[in-house]
KOLSE-586695 format. One record per atom (N, C-alpha, C, O, CB): residue number from 1; atom name; x, y, z. Coordinates in Angstrom, 3 decimals. Glycine has a CB too. Layout:
N
DOBA/NUM/CA/X/Y/Z;
...
//
This chain:
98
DOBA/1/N/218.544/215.331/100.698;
DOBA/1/CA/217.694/214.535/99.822;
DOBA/1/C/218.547/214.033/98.656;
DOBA/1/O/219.418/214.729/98.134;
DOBA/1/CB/216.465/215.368/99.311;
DOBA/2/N/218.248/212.775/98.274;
DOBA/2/CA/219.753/211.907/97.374;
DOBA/2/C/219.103/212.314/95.925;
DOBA/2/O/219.694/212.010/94.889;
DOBA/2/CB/220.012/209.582/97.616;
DOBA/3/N/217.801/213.051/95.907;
DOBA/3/CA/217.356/213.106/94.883;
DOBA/3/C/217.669/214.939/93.964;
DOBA/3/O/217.445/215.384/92.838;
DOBA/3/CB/215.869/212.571/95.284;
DOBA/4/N/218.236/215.446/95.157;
DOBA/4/CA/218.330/216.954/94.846;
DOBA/4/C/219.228/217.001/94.046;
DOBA/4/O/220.248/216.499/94.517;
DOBA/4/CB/218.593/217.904/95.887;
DOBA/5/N/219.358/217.410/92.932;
DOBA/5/CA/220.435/218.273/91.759;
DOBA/5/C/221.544/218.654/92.748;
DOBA/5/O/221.376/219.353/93.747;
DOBA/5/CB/219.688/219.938/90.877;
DOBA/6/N/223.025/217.953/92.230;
DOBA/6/CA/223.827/218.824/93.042;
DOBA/6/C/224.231/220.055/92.101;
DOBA/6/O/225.337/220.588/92.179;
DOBA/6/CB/225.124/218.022/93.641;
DOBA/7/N/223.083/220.520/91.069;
DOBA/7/CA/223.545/221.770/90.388;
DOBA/7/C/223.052/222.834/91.423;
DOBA/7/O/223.691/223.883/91.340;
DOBA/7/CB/222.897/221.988/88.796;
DOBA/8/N/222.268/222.828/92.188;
DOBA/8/CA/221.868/223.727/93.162;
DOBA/8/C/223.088/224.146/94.425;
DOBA/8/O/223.333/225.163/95.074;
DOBA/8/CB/220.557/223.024/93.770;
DOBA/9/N/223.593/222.927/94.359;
DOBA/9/CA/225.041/223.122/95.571;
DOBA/9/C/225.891/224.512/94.847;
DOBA/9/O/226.167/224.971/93.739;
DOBA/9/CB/226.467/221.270/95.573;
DOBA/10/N/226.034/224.735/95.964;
DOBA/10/CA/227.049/226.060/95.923;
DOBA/10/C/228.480/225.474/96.738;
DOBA/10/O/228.790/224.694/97.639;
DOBA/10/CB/226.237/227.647/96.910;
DOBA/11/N/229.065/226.363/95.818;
DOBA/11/CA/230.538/225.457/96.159;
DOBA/11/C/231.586/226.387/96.957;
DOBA/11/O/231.276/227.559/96.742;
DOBA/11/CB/231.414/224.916/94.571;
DOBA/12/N/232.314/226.327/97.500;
DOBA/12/CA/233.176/227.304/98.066;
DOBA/12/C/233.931/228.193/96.975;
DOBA/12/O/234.508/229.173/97.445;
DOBA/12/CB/234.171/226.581/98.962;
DOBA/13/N/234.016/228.021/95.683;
DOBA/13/CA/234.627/228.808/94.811;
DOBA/13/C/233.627/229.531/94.146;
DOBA/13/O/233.889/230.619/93.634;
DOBA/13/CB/235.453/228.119/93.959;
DOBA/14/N/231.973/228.802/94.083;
DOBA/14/CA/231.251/229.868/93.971;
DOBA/14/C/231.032/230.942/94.690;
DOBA/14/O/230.903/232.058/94.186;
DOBA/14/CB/230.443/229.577/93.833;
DOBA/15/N/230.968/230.699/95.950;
DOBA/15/CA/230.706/231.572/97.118;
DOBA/15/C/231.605/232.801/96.963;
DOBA/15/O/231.133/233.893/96.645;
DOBA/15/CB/230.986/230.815/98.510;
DOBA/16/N/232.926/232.604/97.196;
DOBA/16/CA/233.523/233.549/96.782;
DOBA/16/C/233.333/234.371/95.690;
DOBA/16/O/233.159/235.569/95.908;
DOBA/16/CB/234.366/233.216/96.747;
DOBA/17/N/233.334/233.902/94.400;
DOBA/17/CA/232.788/234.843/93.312;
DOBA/17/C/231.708/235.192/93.431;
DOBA/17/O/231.384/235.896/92.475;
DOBA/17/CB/232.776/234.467/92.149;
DOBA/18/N/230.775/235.034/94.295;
DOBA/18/CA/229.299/235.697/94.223;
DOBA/18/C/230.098/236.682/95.778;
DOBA/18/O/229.662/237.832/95.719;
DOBA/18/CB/227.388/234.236/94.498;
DOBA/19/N/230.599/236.595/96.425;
DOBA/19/CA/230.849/237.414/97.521;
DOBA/19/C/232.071/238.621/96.844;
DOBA/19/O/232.100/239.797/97.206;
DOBA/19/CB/231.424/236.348/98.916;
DOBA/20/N/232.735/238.195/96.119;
DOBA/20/CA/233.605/239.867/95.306;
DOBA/20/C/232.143/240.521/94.488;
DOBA/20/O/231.777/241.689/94.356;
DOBA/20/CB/235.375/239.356/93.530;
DOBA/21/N/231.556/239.297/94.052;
DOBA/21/CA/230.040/240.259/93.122;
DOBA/21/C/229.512/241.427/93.837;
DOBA/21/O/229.445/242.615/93.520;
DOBA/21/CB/228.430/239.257/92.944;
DOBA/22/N/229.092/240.661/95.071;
DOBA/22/CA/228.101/241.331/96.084;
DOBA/22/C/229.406/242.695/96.560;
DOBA/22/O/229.066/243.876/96.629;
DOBA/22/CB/227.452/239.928/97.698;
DOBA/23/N/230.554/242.327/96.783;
DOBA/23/CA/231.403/243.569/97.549;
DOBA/23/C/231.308/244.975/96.324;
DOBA/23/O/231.190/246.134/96.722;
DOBA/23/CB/233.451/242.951/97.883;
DOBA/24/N/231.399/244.543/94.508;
DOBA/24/CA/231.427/245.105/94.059;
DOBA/24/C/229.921/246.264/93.769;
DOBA/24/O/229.703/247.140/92.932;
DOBA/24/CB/232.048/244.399/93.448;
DOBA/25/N/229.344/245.860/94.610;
DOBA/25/CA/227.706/246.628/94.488;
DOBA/25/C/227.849/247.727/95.613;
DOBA/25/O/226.950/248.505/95.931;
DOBA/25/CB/226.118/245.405/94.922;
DOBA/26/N/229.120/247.674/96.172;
DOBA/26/CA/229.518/248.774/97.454;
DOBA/26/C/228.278/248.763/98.205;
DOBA/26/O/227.543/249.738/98.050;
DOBA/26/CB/229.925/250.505/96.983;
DOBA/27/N/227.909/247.833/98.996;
DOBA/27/CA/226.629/247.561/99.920;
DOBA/27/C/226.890/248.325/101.199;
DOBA/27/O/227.902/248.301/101.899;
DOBA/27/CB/226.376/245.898/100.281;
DOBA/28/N/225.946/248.900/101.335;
DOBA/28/CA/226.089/249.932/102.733;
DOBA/28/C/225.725/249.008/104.254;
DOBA/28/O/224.775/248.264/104.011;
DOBA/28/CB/224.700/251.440/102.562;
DOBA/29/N/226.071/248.895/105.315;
DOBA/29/CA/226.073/247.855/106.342;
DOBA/29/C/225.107/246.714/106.096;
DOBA/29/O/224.086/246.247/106.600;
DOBA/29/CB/225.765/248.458/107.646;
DOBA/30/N/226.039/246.461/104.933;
DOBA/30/CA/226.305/244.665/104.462;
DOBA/30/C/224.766/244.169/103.621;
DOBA/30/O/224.342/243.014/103.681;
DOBA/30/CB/226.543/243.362/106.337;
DOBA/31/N/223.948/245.487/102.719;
DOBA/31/CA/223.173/245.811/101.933;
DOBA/31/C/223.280/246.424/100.739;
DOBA/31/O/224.101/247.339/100.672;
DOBA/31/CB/222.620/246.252/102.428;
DOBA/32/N/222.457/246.061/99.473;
DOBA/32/CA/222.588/246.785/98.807;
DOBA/32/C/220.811/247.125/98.401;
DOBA/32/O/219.895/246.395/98.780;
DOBA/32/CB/223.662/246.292/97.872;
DOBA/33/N/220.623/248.405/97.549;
DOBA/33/CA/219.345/248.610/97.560;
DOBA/33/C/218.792/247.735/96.634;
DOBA/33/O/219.558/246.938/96.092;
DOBA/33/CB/219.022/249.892/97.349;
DOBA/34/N/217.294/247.725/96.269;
DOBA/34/CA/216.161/247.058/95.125;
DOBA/34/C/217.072/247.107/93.666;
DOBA/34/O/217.490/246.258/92.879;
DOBA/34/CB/214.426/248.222/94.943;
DOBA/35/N/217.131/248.597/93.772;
DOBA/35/CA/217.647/249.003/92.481;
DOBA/35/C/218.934/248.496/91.783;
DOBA/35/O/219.001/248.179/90.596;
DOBA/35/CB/217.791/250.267/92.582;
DOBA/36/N/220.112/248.456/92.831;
DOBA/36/CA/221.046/247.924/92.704;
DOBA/36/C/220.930/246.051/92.383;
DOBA/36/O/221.707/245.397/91.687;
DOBA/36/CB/221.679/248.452/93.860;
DOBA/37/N/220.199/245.742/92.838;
DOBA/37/CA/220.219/244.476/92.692;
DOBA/37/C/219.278/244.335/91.726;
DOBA/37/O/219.513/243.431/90.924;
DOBA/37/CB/220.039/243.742/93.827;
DOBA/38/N/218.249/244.978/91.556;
DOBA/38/CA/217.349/244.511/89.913;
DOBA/38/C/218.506/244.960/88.610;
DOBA/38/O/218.412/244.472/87.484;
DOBA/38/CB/215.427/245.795/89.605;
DOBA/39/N/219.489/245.877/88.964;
DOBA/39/CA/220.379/246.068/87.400;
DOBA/39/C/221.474/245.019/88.003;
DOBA/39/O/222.400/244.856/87.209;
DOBA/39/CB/221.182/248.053/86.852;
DOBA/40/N/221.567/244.464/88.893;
DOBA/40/CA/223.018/243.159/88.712;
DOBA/40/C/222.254/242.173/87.998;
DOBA/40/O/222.789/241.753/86.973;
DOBA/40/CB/223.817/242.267/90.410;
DOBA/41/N/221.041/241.668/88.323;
DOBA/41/CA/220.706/240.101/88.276;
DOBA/41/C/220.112/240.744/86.718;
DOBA/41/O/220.457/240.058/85.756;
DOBA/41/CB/219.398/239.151/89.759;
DOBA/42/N/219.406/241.772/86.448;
DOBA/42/CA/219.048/242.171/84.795;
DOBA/42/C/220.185/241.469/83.834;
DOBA/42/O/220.038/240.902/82.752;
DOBA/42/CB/219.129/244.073/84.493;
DOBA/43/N/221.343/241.702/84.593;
DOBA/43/CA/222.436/241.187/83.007;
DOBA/43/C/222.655/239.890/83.157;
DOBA/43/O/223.664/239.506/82.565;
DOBA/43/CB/224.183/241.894/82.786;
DOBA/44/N/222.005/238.985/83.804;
DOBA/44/CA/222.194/237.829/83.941;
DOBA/44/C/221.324/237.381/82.177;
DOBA/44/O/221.544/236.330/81.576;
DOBA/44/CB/221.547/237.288/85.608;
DOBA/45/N/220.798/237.996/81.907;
DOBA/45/CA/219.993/237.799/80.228;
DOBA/45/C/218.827/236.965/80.037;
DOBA/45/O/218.286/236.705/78.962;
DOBA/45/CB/220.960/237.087/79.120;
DOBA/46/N/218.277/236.311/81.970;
DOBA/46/CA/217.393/235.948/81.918;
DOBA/46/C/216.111/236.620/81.676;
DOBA/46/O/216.225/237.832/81.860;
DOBA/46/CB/217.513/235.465/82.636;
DOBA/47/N/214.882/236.243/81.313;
DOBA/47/CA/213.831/236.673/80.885;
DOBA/47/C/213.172/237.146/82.407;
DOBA/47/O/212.988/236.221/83.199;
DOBA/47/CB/213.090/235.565/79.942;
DOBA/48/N/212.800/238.557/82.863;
DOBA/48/CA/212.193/239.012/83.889;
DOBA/48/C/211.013/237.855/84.481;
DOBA/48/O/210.523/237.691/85.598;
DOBA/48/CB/211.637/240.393/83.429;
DOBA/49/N/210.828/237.179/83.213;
DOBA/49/CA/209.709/236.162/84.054;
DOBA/49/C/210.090/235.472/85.049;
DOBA/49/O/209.317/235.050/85.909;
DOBA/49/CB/209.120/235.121/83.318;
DOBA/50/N/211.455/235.264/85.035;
DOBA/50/CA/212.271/233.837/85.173;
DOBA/50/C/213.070/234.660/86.485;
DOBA/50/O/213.338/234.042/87.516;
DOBA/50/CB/213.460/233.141/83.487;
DOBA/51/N/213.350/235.851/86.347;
DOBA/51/CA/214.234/236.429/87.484;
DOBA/51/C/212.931/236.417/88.976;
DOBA/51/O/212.926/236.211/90.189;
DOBA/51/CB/214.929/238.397/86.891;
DOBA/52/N/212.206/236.695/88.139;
DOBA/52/CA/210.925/236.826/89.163;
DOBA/52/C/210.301/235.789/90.021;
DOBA/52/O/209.913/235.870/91.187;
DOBA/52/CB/209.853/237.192/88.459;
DOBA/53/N/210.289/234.843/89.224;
DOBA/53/CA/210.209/233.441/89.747;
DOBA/53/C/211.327/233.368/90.694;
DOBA/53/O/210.970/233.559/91.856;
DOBA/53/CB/210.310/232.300/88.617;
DOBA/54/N/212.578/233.144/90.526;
DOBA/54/CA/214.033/233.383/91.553;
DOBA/54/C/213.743/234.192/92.545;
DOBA/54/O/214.096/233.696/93.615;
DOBA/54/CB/215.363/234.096/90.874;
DOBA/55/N/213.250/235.225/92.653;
DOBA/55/CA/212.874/236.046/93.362;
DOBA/55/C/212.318/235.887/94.543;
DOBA/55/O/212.894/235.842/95.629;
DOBA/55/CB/212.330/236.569/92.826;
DOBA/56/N/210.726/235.767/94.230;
DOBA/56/CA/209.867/235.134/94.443;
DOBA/56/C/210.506/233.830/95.723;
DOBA/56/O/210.432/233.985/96.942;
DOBA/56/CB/209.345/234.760/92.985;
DOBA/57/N/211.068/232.676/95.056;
DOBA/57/CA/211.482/231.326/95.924;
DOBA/57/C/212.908/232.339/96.576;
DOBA/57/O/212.795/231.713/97.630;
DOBA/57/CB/211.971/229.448/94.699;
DOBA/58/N/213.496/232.818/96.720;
DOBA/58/CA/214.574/233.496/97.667;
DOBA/58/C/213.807/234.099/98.614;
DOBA/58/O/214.028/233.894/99.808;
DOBA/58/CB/215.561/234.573/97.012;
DOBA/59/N/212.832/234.899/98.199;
DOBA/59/CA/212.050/235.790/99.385;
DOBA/59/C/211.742/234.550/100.395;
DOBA/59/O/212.150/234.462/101.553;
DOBA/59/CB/210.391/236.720/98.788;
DOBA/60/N/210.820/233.484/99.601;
DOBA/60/CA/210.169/233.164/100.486;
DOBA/60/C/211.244/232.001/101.225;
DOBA/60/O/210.730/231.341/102.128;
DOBA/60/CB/208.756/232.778/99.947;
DOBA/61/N/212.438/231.764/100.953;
DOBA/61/CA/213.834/231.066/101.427;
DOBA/61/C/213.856/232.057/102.613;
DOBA/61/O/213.550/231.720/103.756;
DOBA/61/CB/215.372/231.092/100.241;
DOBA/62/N/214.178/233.106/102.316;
DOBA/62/CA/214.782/234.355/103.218;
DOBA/62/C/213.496/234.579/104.235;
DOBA/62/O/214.021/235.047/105.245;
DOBA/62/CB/215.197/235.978/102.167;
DOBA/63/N/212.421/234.502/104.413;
DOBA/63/CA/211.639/234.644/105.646;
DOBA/63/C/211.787/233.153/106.430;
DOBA/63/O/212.141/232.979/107.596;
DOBA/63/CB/209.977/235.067/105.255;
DOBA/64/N/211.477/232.317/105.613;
DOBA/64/CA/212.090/231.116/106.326;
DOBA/64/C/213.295/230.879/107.339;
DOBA/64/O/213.450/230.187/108.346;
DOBA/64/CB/212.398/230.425/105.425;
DOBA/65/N/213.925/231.598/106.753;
DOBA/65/CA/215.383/231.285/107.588;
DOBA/65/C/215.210/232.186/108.235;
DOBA/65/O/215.516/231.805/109.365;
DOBA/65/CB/216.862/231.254/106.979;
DOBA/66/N/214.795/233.551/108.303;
DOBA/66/CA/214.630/234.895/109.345;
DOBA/66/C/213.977/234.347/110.288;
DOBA/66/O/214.416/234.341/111.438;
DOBA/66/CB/213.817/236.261/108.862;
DOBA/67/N/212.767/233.770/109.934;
DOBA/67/CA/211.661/233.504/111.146;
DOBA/67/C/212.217/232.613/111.546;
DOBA/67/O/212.187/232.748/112.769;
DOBA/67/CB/210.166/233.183/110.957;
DOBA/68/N/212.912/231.441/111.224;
DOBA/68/CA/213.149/229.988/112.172;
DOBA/68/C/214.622/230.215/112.912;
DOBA/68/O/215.057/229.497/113.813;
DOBA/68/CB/213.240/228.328/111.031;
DOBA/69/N/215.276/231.336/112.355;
DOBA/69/CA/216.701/231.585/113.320;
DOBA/69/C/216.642/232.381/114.378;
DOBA/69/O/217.180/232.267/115.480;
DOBA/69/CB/217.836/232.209/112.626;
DOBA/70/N/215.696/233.478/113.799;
DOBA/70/CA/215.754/234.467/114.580;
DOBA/70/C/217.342/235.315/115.561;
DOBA/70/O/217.655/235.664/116.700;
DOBA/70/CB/214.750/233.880/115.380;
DOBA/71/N/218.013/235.271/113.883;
DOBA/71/CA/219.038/235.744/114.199;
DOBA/71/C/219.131/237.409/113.006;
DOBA/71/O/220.018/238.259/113.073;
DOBA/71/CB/220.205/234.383/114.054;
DOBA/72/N/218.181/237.414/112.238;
DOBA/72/CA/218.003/238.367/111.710;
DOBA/72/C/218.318/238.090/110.329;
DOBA/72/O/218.183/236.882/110.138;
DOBA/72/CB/218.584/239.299/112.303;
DOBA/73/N/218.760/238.833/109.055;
DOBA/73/CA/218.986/238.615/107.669;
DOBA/73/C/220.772/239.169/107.207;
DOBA/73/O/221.416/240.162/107.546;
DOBA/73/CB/217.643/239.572/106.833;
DOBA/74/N/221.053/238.189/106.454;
DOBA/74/CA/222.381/238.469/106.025;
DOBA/74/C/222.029/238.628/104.502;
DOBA/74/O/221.380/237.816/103.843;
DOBA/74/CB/223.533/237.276/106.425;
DOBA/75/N/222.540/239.753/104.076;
DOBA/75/CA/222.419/239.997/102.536;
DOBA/75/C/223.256/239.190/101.737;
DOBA/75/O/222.995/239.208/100.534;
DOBA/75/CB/222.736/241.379/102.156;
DOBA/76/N/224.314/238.399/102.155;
DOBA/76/CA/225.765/237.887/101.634;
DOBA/76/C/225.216/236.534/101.271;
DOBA/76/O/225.638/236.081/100.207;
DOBA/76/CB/227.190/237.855/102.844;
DOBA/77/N/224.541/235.955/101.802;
DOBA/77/CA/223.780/234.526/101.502;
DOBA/77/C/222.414/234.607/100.227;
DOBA/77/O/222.180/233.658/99.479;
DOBA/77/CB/223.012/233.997/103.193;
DOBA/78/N/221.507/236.133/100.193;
DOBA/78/CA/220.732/236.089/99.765;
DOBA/78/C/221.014/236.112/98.518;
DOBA/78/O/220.362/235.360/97.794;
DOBA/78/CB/220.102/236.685/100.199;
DOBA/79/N/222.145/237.048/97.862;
DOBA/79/CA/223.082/236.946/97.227;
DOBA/79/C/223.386/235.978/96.083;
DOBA/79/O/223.108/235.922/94.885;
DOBA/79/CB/223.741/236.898/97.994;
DOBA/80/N/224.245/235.057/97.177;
DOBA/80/CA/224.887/234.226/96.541;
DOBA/80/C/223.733/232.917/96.056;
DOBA/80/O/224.074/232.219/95.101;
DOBA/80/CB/226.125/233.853/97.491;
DOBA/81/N/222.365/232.625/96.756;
DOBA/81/CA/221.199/231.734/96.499;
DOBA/81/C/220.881/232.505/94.675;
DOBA/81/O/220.640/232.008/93.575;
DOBA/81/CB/219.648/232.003/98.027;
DOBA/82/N/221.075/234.067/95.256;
DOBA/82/CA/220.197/234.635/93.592;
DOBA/82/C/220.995/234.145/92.575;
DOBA/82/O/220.553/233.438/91.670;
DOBA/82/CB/220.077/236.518/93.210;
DOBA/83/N/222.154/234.487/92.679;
DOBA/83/CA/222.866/234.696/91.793;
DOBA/83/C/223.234/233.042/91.355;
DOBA/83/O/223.442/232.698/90.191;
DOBA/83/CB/223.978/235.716/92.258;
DOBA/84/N/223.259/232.340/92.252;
DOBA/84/CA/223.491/230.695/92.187;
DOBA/84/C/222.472/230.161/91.528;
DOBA/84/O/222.683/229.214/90.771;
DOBA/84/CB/223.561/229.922/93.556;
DOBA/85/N/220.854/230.816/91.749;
DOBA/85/CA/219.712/230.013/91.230;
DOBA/85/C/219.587/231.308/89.654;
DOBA/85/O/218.519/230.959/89.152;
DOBA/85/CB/218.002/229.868/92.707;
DOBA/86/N/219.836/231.843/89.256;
DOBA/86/CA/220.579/232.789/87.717;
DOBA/86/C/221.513/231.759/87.184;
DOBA/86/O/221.174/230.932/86.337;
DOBA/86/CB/221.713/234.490/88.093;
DOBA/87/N/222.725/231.840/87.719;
DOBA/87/CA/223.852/230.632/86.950;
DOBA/87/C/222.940/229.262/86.719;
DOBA/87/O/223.063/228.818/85.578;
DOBA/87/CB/225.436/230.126/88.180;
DOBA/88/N/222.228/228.658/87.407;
DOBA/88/CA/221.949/227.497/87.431;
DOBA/88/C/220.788/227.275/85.853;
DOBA/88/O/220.849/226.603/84.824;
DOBA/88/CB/221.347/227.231/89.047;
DOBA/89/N/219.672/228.412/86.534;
DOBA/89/CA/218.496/228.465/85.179;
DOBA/89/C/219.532/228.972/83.937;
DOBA/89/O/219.244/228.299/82.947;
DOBA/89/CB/216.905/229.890/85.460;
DOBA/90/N/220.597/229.883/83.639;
DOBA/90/CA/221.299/230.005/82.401;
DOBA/90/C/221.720/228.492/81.955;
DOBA/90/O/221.545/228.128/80.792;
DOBA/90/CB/222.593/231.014/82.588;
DOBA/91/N/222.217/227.733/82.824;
DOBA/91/CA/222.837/226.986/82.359;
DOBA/91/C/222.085/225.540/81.988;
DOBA/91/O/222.457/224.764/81.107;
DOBA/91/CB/223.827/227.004/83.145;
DOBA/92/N/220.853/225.356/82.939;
DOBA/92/CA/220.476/224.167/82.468;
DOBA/92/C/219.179/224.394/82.115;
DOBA/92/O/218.555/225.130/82.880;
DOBA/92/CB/220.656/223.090/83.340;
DOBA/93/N/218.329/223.757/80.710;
DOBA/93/CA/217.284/223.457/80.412;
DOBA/93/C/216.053/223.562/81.174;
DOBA/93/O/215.113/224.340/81.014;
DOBA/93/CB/217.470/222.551/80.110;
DOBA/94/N/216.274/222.374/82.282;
DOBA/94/CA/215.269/222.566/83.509;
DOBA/94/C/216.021/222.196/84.644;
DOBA/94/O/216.745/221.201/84.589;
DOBA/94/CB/213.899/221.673/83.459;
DOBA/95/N/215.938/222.851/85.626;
DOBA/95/CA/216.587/222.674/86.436;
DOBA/95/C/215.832/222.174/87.657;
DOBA/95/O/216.484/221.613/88.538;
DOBA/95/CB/217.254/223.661/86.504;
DOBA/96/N/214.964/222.274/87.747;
DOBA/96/CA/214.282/222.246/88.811;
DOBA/96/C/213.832/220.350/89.199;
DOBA/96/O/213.602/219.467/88.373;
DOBA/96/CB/212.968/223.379/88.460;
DOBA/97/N/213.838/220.271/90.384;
DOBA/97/CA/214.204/218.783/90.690;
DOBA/97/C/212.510/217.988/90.564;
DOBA/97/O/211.464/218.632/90.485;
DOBA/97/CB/215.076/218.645/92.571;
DOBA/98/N/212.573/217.056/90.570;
DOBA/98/CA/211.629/216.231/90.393;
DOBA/98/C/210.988/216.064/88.870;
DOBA/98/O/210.069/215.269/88.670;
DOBA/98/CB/210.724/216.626/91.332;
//
């Protein structure tokens, strides 16, 4: 869509820094728990309202792609969407398209 924010694009140099992020949470077969991931994305300094909202649109990203691949769930992508849609709301005003 010519209209989408390319602040939402994830870039290959993001990827990587959100993938040493994710290695540094020592994820057990290629997971990490609730807990672990509510204290990474906490220091992001967004307001819980706002993480929740992120949340919230990843979950419902992540059944989407589970149910229509039916190849199962990769934690390494879910990841890098959170942590990409965190950088994005820190950084811009409104981010959200339309």
């Amino acid at each position: 869509c010519s209209q989408f924010p390319l602040i939402w694009a994830i870039t290959p140099e993001e990827r990587g820094k959100h993938d040493k992020q994710f290695e540094s949470l020592a994820p057990v077969l290629g997971f990490v728990s609730g807990e672990q991931a509510r204290k990474f994305f906490l220091q992001s300094g967004l307001p819980p309202s706002v993480l929740a909202e992120i949340w919230y649109w990843i979950v419902v990203l992540v059944l989407w792609f589970v149910c229509s691949s039916r190849n199962g769930l990769n934690a390494k992508p879910v990841h890098w969407f959170t942590t990409h849609a965190i950088y994005v709301c820190n950084a811009h005003p409104n981010p959200y398209p339309g």
